[in-house]
PyMOL Python script that loads the backbone (N, CA, C, O; Angstrom):
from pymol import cmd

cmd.read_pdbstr("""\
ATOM      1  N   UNK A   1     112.760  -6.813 -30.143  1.00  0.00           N
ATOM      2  CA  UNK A   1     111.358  -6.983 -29.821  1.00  0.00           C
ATOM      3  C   UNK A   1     110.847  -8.207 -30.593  1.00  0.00           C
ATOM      4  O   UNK A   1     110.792  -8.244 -31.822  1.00  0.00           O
ATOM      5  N   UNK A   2     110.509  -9.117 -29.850  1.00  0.00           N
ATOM      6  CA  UNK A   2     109.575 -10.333 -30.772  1.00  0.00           C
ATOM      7  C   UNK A   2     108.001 -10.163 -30.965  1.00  0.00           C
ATOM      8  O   UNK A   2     107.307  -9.175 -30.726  1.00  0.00           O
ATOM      9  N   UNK A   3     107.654 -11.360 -31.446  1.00  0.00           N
ATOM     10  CA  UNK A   3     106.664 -10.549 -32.341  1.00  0.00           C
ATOM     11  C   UNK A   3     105.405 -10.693 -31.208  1.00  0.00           C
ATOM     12  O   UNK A   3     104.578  -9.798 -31.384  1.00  0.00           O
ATOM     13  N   UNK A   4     105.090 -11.527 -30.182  1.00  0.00           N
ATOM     14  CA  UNK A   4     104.434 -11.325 -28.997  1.00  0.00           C
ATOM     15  C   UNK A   4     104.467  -9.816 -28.520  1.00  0.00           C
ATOM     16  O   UNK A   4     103.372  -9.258 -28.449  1.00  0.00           O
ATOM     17  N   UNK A   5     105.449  -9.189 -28.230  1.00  0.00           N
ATOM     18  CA  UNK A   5     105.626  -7.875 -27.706  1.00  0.00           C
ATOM     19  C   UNK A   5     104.939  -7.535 -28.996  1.00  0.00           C
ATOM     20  O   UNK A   5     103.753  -7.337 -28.728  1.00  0.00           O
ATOM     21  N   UNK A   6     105.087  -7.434 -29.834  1.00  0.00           N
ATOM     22  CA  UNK A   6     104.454  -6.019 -31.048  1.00  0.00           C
ATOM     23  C   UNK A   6     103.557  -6.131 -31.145  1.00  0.00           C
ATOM     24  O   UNK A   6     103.035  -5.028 -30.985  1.00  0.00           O
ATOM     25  N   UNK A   7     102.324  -7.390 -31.484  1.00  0.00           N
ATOM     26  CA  UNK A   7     101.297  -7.473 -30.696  1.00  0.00           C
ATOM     27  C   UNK A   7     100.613  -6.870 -29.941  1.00  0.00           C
ATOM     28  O   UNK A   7      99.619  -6.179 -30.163  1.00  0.00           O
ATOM     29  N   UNK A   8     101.329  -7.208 -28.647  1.00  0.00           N
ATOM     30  CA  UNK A   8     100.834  -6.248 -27.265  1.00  0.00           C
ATOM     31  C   UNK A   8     100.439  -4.984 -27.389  1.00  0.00           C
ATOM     32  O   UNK A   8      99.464  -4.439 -26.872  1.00  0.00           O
ATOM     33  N   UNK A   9     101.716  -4.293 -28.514  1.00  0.00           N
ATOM     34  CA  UNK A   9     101.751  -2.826 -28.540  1.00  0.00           C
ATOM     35  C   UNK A   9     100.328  -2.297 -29.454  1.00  0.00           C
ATOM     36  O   UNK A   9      99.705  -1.349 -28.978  1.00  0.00           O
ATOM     37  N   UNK A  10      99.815  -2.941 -30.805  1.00  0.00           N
ATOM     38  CA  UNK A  10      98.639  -2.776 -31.451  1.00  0.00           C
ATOM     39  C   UNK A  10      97.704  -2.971 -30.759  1.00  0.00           C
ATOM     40  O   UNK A  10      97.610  -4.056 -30.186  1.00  0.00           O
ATOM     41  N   UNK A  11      96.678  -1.934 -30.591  1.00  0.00           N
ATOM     42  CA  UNK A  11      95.174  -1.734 -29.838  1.00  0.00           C
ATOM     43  C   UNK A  11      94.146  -1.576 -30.967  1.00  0.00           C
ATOM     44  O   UNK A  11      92.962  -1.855 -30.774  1.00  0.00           O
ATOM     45  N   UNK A  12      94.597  -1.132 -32.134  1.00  0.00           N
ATOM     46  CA  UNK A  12      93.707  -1.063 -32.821  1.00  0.00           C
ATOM     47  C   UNK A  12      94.477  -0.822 -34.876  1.00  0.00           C
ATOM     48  O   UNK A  12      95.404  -0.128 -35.296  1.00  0.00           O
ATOM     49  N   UNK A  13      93.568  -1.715 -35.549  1.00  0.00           N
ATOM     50  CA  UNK A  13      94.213  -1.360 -36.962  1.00  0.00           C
ATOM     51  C   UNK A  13      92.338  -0.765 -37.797  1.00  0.00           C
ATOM     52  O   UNK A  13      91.145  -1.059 -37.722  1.00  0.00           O
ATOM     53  N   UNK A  14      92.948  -0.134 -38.268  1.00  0.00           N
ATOM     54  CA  UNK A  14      91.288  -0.002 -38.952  1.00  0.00           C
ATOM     55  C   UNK A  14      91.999   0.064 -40.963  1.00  0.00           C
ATOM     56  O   UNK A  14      93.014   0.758 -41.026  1.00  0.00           O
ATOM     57  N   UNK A  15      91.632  -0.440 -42.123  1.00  0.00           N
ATOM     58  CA  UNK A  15      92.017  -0.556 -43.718  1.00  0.00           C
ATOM     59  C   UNK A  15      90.586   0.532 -44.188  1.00  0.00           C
ATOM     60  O   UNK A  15      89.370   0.358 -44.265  1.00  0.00           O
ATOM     61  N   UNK A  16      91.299   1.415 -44.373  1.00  0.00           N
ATOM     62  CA  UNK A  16      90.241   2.248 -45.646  1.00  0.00           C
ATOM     63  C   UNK A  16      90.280   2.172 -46.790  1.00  0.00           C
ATOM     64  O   UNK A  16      91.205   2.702 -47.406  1.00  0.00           O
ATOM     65  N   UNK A  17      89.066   1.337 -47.563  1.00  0.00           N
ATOM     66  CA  UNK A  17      88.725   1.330 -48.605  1.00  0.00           C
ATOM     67  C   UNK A  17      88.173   2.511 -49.486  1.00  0.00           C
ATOM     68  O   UNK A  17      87.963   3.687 -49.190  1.00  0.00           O
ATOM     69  N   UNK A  18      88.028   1.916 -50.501  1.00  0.00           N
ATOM     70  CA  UNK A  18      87.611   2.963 -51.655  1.00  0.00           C
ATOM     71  C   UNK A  18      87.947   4.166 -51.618  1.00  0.00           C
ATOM     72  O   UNK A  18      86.998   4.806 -52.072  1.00  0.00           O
ATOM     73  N   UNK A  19      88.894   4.941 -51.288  1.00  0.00           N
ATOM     74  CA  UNK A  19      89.114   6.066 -50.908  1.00  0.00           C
ATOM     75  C   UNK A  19      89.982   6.471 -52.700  1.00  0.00           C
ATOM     76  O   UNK A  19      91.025   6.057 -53.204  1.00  0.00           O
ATOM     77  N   UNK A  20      88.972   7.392 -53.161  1.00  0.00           N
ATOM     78  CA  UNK A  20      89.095   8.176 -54.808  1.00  0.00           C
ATOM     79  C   UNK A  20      88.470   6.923 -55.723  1.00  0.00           C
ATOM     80  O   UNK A  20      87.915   7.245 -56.774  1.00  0.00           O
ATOM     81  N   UNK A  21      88.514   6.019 -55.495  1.00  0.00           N
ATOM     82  CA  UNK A  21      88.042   5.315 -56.715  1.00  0.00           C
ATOM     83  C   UNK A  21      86.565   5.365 -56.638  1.00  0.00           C
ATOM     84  O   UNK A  21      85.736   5.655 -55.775  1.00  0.00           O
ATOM     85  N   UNK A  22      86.550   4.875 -58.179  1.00  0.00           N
ATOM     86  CA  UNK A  22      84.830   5.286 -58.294  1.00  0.00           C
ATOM     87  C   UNK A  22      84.201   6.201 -58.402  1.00  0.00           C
ATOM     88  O   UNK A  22      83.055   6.005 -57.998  1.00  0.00           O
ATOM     89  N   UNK A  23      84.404   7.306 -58.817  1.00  0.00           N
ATOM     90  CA  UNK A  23      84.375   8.703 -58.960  1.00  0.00           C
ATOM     91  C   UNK A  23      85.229   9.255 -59.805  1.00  0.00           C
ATOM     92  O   UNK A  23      86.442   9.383 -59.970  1.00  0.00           O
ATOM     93  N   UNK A  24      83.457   9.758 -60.658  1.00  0.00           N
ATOM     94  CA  UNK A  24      83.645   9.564 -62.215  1.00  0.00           C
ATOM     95  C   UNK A  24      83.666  11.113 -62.397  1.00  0.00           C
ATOM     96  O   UNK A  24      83.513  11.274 -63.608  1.00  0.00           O
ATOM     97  N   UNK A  25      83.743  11.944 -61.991  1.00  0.00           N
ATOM     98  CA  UNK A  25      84.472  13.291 -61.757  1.00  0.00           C
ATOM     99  C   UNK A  25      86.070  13.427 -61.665  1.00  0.00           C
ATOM    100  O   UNK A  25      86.657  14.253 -62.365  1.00  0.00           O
ATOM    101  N   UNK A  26      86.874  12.425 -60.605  1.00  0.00           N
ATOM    102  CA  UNK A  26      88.250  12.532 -60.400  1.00  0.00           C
ATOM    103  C   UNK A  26      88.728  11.652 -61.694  1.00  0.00           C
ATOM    104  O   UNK A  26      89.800  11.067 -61.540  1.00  0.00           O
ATOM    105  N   UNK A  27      87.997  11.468 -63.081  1.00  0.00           N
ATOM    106  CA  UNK A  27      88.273  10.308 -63.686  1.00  0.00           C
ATOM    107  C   UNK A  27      88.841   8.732 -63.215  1.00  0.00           C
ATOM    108  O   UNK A  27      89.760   8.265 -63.888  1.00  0.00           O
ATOM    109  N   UNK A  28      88.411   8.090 -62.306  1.00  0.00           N
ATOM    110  CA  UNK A  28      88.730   7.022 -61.425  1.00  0.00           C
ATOM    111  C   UNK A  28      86.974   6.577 -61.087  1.00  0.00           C
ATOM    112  O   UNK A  28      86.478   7.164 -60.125  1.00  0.00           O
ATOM    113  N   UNK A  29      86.381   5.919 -61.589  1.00  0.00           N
ATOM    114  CA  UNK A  29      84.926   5.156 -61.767  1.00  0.00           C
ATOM    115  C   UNK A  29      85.181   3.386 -62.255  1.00  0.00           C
ATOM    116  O   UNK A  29      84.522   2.625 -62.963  1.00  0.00           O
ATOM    117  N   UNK A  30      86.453   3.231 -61.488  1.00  0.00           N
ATOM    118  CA  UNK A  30      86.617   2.041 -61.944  1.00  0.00           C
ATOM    119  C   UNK A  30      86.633   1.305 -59.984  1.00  0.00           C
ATOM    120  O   UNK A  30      86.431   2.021 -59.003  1.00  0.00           O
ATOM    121  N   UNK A  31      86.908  -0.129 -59.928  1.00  0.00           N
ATOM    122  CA  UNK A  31      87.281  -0.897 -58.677  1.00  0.00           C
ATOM    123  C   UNK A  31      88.236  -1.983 -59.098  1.00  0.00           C
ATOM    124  O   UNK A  31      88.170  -2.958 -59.847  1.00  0.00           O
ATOM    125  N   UNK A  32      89.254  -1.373 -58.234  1.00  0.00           N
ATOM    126  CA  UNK A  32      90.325  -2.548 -58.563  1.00  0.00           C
ATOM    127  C   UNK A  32      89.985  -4.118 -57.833  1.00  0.00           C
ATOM    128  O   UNK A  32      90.763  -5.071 -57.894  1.00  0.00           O
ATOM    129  N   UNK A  33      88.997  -4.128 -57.323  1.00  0.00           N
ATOM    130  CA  UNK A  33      88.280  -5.803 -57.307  1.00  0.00           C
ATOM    131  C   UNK A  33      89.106  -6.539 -56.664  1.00  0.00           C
ATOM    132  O   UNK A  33      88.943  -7.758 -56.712  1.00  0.00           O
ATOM    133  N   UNK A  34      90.495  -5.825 -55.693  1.00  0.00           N
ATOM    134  CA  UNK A  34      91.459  -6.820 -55.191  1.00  0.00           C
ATOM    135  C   UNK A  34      91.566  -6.620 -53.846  1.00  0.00           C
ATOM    136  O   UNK A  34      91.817  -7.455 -52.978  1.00  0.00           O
ATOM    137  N   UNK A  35      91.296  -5.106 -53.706  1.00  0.00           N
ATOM    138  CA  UNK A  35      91.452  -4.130 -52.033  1.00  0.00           C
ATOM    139  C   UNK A  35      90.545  -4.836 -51.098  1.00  0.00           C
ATOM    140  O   UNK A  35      91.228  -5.316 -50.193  1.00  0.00           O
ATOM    141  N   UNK A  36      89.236  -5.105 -50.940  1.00  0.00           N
ATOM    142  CA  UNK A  36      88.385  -5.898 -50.496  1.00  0.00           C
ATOM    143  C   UNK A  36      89.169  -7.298 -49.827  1.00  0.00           C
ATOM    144  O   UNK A  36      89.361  -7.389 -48.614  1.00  0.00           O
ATOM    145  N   UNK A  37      89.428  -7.958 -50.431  1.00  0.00           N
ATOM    146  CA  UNK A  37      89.814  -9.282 -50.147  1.00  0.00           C
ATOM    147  C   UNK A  37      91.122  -9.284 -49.471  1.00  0.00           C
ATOM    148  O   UNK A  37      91.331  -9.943 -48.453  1.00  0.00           O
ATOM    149  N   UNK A  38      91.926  -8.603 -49.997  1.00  0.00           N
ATOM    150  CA  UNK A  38      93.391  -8.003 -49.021  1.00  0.00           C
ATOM    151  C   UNK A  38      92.861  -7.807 -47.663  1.00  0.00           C
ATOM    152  O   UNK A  38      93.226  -8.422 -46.661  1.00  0.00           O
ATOM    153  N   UNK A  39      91.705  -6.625 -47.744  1.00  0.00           N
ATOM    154  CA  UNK A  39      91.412  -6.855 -45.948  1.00  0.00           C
ATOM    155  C   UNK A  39      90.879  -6.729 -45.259  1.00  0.00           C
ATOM    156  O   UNK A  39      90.821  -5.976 -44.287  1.00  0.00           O
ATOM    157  N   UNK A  40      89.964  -8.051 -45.948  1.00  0.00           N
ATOM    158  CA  UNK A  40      89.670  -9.257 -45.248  1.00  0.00           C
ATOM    159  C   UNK A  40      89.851  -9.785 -44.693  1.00  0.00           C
ATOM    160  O   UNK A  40      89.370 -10.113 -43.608  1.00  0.00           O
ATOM    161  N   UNK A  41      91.229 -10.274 -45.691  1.00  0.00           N
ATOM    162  CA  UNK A  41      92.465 -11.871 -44.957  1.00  0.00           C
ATOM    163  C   UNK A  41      93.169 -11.124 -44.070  1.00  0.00           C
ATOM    164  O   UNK A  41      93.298 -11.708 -42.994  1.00  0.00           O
ATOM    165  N   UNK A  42      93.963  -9.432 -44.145  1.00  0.00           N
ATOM    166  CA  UNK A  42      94.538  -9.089 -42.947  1.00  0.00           C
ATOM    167  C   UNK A  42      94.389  -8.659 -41.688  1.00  0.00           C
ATOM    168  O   UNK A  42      95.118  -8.639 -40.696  1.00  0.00           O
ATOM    169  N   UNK A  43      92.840  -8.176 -42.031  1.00  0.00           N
ATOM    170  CA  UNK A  43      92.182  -8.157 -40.691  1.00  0.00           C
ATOM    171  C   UNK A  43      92.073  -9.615 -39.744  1.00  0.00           C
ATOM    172  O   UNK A  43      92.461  -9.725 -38.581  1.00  0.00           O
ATOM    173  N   UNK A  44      91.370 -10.802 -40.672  1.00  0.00           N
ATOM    174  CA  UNK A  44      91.383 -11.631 -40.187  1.00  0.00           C
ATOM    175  C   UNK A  44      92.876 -12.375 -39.385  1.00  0.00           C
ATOM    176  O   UNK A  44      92.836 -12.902 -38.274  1.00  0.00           O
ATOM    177  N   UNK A  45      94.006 -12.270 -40.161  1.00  0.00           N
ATOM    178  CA  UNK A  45      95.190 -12.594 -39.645  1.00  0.00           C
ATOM    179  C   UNK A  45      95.682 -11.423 -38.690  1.00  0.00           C
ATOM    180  O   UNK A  45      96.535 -11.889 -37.935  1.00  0.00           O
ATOM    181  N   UNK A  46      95.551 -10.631 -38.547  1.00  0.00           N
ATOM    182  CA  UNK A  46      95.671  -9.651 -37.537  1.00  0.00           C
ATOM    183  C   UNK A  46      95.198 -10.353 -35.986  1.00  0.00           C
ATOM    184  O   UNK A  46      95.850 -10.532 -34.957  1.00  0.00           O
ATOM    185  N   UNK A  47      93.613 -10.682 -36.373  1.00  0.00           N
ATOM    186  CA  UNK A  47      93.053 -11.140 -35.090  1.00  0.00           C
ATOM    187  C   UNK A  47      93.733 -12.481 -34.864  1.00  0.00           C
ATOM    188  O   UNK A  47      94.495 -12.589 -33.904  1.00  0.00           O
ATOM    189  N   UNK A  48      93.541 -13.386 -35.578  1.00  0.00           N
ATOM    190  CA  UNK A  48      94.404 -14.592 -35.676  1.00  0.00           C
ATOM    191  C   UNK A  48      95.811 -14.191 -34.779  1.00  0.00           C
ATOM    192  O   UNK A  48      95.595 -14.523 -33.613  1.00  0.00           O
ATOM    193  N   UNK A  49      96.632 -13.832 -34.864  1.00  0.00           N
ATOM    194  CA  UNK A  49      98.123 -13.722 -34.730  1.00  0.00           C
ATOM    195  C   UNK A  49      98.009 -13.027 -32.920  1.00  0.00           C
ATOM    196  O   UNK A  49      98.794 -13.228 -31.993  1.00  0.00           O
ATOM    197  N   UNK A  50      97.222 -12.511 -32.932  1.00  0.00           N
ATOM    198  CA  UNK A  50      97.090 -11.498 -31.831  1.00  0.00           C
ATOM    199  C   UNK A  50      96.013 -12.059 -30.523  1.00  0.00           C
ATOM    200  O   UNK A  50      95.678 -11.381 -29.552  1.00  0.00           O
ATOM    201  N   UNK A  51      95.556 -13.631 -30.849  1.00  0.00           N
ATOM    202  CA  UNK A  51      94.519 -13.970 -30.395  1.00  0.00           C
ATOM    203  C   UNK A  51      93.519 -13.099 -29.905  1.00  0.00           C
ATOM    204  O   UNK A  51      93.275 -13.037 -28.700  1.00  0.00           O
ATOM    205  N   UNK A  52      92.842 -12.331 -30.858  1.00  0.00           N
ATOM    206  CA  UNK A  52      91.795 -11.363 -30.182  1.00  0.00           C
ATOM    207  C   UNK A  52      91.843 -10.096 -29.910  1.00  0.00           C
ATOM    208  O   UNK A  52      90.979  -9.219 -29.920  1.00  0.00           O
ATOM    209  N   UNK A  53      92.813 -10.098 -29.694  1.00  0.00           N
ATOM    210  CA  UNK A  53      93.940  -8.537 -28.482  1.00  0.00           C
ATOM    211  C   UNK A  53      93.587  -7.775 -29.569  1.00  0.00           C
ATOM    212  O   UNK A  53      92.420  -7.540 -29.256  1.00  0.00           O
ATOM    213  N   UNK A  54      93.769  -7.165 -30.723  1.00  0.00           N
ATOM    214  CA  UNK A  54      93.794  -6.282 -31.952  1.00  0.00           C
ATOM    215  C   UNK A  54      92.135  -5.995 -32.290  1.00  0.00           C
ATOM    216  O   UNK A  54      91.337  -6.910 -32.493  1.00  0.00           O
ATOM    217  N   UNK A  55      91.879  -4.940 -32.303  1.00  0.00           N
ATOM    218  CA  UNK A  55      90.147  -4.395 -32.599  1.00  0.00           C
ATOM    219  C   UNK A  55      90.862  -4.138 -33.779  1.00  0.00           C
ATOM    220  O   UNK A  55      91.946  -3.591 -33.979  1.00  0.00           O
ATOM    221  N   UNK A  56      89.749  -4.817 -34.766  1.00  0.00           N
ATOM    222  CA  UNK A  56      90.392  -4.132 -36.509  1.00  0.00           C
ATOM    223  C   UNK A  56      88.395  -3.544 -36.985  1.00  0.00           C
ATOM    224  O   UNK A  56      87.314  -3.895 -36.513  1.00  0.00           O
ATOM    225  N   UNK A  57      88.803  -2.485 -38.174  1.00  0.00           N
ATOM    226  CA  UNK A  57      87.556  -2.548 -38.780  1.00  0.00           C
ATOM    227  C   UNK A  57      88.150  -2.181 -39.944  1.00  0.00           C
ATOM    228  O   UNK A  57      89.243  -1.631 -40.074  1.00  0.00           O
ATOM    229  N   UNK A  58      87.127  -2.618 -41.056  1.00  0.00           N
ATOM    230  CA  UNK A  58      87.238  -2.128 -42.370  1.00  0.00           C
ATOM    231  C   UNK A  58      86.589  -1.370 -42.343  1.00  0.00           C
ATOM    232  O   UNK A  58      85.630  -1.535 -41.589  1.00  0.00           O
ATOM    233  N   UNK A  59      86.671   0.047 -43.188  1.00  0.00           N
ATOM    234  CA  UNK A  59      85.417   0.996 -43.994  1.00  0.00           C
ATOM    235  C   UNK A  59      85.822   0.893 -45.087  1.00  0.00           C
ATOM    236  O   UNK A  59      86.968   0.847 -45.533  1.00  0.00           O
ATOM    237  N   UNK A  60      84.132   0.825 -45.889  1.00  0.00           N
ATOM    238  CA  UNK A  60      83.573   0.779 -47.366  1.00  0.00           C
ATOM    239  C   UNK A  60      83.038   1.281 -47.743  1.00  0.00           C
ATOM    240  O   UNK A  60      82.381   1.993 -46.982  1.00  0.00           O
ATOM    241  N   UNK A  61      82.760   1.430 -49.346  1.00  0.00           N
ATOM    242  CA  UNK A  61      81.388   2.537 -49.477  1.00  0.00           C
ATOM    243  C   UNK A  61      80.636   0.712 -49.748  1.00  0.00           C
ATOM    244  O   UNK A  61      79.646   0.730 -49.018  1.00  0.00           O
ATOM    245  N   UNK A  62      80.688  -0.483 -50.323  1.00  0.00           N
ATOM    246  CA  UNK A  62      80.775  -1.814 -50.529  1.00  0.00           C
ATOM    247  C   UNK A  62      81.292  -2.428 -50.464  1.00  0.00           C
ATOM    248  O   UNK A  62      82.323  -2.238 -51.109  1.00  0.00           O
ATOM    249  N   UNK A  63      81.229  -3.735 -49.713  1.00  0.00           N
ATOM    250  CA  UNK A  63      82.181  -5.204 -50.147  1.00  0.00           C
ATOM    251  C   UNK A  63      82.264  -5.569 -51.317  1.00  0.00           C
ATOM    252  O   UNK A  63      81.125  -5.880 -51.663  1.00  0.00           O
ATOM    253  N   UNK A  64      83.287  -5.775 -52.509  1.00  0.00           N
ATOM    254  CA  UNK A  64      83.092  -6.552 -53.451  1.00  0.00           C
ATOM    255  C   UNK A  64      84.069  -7.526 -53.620  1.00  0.00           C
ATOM    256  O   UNK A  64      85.264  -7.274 -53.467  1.00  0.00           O
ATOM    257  N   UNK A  65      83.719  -8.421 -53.869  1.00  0.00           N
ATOM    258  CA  UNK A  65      84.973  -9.490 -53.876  1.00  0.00           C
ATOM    259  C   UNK A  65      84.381 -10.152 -55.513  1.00  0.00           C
ATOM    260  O   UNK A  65      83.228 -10.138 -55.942  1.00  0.00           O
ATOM    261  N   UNK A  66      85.460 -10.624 -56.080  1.00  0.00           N
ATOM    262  CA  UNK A  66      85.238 -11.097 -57.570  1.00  0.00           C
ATOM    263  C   UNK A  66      86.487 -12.438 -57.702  1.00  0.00           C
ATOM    264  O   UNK A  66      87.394 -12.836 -56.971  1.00  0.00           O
ATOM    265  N   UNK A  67      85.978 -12.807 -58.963  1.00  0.00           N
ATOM    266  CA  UNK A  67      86.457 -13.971 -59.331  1.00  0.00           C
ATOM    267  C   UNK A  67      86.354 -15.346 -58.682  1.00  0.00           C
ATOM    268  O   UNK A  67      85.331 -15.467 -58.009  1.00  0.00           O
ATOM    269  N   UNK A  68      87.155 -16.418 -58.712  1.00  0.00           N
ATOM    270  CA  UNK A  68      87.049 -17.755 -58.553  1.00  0.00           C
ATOM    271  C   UNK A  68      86.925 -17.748 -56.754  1.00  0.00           C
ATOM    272  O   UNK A  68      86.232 -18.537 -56.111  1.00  0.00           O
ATOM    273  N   UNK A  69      87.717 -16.736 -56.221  1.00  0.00           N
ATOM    274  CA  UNK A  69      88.367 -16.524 -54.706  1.00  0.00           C
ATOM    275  C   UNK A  69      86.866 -15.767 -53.783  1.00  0.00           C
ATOM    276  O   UNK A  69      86.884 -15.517 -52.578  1.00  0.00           O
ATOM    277  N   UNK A  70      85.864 -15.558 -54.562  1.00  0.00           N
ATOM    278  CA  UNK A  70      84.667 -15.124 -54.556  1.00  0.00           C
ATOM    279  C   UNK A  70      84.032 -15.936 -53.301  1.00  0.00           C
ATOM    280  O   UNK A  70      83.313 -15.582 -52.367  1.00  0.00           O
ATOM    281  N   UNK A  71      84.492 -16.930 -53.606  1.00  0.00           N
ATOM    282  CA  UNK A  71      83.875 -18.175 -52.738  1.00  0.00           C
ATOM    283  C   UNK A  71      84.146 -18.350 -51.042  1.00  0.00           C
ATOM    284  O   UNK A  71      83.555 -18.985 -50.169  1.00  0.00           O
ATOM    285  N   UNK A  72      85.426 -17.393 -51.042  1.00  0.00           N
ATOM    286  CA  UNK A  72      86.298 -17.058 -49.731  1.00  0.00           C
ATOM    287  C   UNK A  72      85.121 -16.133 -48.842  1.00  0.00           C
ATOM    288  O   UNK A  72      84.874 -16.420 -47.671  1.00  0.00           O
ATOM    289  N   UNK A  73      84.612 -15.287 -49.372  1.00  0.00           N
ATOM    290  CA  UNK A  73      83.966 -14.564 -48.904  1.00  0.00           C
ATOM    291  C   UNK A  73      82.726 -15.669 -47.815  1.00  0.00           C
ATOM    292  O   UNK A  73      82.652 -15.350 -46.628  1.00  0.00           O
ATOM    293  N   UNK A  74      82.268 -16.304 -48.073  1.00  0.00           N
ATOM    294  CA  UNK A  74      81.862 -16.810 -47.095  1.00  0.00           C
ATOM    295  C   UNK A  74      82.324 -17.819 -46.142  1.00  0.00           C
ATOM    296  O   UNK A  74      81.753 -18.178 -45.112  1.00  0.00           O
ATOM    297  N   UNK A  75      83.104 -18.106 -46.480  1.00  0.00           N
ATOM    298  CA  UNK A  75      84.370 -18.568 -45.114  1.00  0.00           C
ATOM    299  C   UNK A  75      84.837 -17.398 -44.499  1.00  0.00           C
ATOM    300  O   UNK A  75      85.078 -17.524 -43.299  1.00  0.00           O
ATOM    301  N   UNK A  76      85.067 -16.085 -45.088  1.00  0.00           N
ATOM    302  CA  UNK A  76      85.639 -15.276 -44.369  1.00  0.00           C
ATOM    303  C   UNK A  76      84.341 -14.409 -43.593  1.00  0.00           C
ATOM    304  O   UNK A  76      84.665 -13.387 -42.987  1.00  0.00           O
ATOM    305  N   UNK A  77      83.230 -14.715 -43.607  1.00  0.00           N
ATOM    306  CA  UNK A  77      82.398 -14.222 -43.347  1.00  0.00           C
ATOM    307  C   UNK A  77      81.462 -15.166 -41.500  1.00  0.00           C
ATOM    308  O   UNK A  77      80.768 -14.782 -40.559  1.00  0.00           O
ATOM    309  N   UNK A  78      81.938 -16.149 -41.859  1.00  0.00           N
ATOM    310  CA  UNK A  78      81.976 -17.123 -40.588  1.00  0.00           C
ATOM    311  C   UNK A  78      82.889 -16.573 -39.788  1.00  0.00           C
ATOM    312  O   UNK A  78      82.682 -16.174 -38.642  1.00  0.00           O
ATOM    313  N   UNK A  79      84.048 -16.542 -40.462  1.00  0.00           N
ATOM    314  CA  UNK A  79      85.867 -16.435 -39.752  1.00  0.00           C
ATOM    315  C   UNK A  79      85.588 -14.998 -38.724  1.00  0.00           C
ATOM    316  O   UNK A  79      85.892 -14.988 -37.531  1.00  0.00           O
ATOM    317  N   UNK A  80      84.963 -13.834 -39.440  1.00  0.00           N
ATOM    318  CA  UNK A  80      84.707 -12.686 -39.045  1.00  0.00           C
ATOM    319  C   UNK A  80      83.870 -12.573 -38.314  1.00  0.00           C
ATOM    320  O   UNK A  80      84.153 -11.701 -37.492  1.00  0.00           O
ATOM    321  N   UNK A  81      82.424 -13.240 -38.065  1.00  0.00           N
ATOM    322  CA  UNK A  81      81.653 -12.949 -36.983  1.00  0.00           C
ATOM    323  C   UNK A  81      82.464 -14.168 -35.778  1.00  0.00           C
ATOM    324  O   UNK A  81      81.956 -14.080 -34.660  1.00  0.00           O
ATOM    325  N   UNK A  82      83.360 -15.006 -35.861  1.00  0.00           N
ATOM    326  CA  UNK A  82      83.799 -15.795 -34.446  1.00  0.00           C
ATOM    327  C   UNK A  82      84.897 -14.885 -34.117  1.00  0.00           C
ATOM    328  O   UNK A  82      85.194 -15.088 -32.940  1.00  0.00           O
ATOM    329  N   UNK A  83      85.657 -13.942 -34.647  1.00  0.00           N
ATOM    330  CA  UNK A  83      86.823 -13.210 -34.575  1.00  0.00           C
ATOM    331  C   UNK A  83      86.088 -11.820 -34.176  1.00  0.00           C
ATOM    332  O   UNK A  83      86.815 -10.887 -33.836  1.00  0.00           O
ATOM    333  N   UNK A  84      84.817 -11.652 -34.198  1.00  0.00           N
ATOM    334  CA  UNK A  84      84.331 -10.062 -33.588  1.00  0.00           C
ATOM    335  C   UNK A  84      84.734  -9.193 -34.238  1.00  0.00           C
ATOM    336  O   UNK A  84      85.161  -8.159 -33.723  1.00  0.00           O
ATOM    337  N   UNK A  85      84.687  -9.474 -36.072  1.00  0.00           N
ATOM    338  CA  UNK A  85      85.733  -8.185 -36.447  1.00  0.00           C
ATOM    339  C   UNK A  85      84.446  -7.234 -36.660  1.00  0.00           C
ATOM    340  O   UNK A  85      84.595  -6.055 -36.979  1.00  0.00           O
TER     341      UNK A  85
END
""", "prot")
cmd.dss("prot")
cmd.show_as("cartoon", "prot")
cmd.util.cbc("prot")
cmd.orient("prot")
């Protein structure tokens, strides 16, 4: 199978975030500050690769993106409303 066919076969990817973190009961009230930006870029390369064909969504309880790469967020934020994510 090449990678056109596998493609074809994905109708839909959806990345769940925050799921236990942050919750200061399960002792976990922290954010690993990295999950966010992971997918982002793979949603976005998802649609990319698939020209369109792939419905992706993220769920969040928030977006947070941190550090220098901070800045991505609004390129990826253009990238995402022309990509319909």
């Amino acid at each position: 199978m090449d990678q056109a066919q596998r493609w074809q076969e994905l109708r839909k990817i959806a990345w769940l975030q925050c799921v236990g973190s942050r919750e200061p009961q399960a002792n976990a009230d922290f954010c690993s500050s990295i999950c966010c930006m992971f997918a982002i870029k793979e949603a976005l390369l998802a649609k990319e690769k698939s020209n369109g064909a792939v419905d992706t969504a993220i769920f969040y309880m928030d977006m947070r993106t941190f550090g220098k790469d901070s800045s991505v967020t609004g390129t990826a934020q253009r990238r995402i409303r022309a990509c319909g994510l």
